[in-house]
N, C-alpha and C positions, 0 to 999 in steps of 0.2 A: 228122681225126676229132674230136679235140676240141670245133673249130666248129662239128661237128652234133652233139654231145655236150652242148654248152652252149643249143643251140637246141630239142633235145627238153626239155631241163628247163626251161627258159622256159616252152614251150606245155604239157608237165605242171602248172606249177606256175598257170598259170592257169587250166588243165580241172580243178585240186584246189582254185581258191577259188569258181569256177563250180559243182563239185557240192554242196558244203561248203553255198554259202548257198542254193542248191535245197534242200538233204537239211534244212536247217533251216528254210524257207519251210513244204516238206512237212510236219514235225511239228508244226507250230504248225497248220496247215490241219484235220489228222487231229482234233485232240481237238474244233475250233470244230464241226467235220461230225457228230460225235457228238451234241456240245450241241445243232445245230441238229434234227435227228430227234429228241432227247427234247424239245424244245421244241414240236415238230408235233405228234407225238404226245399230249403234254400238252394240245394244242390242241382235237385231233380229241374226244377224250375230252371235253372240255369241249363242244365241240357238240352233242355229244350228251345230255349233261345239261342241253340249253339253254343253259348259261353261256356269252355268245354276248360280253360285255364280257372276259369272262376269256380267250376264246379268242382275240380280237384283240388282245388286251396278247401273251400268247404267238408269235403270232407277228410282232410287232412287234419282238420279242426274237431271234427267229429270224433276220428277216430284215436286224437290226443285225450278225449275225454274219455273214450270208451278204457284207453291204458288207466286211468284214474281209478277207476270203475271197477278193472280187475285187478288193482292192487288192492282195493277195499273188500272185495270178495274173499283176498286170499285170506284176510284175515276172517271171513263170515261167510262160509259156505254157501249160505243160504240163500246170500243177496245175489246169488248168481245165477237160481234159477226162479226168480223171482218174475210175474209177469213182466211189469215196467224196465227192467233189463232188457229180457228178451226181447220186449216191441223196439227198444232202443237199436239192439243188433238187428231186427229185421229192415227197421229203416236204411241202415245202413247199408245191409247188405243191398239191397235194393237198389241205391245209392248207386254203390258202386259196379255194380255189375249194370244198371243202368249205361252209365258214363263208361263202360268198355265197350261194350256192344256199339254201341252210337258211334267211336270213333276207332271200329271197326278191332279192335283188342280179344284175347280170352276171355271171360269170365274169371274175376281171382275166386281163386277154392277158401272155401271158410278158413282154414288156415291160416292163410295170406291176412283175411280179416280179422282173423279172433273172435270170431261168432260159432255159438253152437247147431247144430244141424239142424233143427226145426226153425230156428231164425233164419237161417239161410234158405231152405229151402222155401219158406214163405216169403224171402225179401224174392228170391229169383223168380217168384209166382209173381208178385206183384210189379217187377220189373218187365214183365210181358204184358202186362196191362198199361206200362208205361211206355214201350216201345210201340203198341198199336195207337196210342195221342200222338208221338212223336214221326208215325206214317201216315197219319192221317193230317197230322201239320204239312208235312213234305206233298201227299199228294194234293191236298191243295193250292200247291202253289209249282203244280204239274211239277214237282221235281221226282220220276219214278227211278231213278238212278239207283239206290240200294234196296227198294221197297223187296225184291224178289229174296234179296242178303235178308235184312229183318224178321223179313216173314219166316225165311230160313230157323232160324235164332229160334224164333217164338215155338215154332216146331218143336225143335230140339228141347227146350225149355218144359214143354209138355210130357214130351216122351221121356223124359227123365220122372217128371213128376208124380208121373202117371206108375212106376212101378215101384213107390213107394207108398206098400200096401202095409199099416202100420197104425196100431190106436190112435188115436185124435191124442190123447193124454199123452202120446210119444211126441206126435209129431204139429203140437199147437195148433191140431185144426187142419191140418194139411187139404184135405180133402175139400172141404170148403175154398180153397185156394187152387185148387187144383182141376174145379169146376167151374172157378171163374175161369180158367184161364182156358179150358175146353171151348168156352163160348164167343171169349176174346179171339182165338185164334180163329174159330169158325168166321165170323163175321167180317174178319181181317182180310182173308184168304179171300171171301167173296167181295169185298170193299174194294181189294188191289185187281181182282179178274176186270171187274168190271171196267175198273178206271183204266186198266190195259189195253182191255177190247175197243175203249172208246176213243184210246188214241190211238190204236191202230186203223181203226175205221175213218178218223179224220185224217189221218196222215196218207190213207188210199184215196180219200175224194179230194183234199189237195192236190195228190199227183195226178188226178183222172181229170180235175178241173183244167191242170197246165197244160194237161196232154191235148186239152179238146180246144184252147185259145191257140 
């Protein structure tokens, strides 16, 4: 009994330095994933004020942390598909593919980011819901100059999302993102008709007013 006495604590005492530098890998991971969302967010917020130089420094900042992130992974599989990671990549992505749209860019492909595909595809979900704040900013201040571009996007961003028919457990929920962004874009499309028709009808009784002095 002893020799199997002496061999569970062996493999104890290596599943207690295996969890030891996980549970510590883990905490160090936890606070970067925070940083990395008030960096996006800081970001998002900047696109929207146009500060379009400020929002790419931020997540430039981000995504120095997200490199941290996956070098801790590679050591700990685990921490990679962990929620708190993921939401970190989705911020991100969102992020960024925000701040290209806006100033008129591609979309970088998760690749580009180093995000897994259900972060991606729910940052790109929630970045159409970003981009309908960011034409409803512009058309309040009658600027409709890319609102038809935008709208465009937001489209495209659906019809993508929409053929990715795929477990929630695959794709973190997609669907629930994918139905915001049905209702985003509906409301959008009639937001921008509107505000269209309204300047073209003041731009006709302008001209009909000058025509009749």
């Amino acid at each position: 009994m002893s020799g199997l006495t002496d061999n569970l604590d062996a493999i104890a005492e290596r599943l207690r330095l295996s969890l030891s530098a996980k549970d510590a890998s883990r905490e160090k991971v936890l606070p970067l994933c925070r940083e990395i969302i008030r960096y996006c967010s800081r970001a998002i917020r900047a696109v929207h004020r146009q500060e379009f130089d400020q929002a790419g420094a931020l997540l430039q900042s981000a995504a120095n942390l997200l490199g941290e992130i996956e070098r801790a992974a590679t050591e700990h599989n685990e921490l990679g598909n962990t929620g708190f990671v993921r939401d970190a990549q989705k911020e991100f992505a969102e992020g960024s593919i925000l701040l290209a749209l806006v100033i008129g860019k591609p979309p970088p492909a998760p690749e580009e980011l180093g995000v897994d595909a259900a972060a991606y595809l729910n940052g790109l979900g929630e970045a159409a819901g970003e981009l309908r704040r960011y034409l409803l900013d512009s058309m309040r201040k009658s600027d409709l100059r890319r609102g038809e571009e935008l709208l465009s996007a937001m489209d495209d961003i659906y019809n993508v999302l929409v053929t990715m028919d795929f477990p929630d457990a695959i794709t973190g929920g997609l669907r629930r993102t994918t139905d915001m962004v049905r209702g985003v874009l509906e409301r959008t499309r009639s937001d921008l008709t509107l505000v269209i028709s309204q300047n073209d009808l003041g731009k006709r009784l302008a001209k009909l007013e000058k025509n009749l002095e």
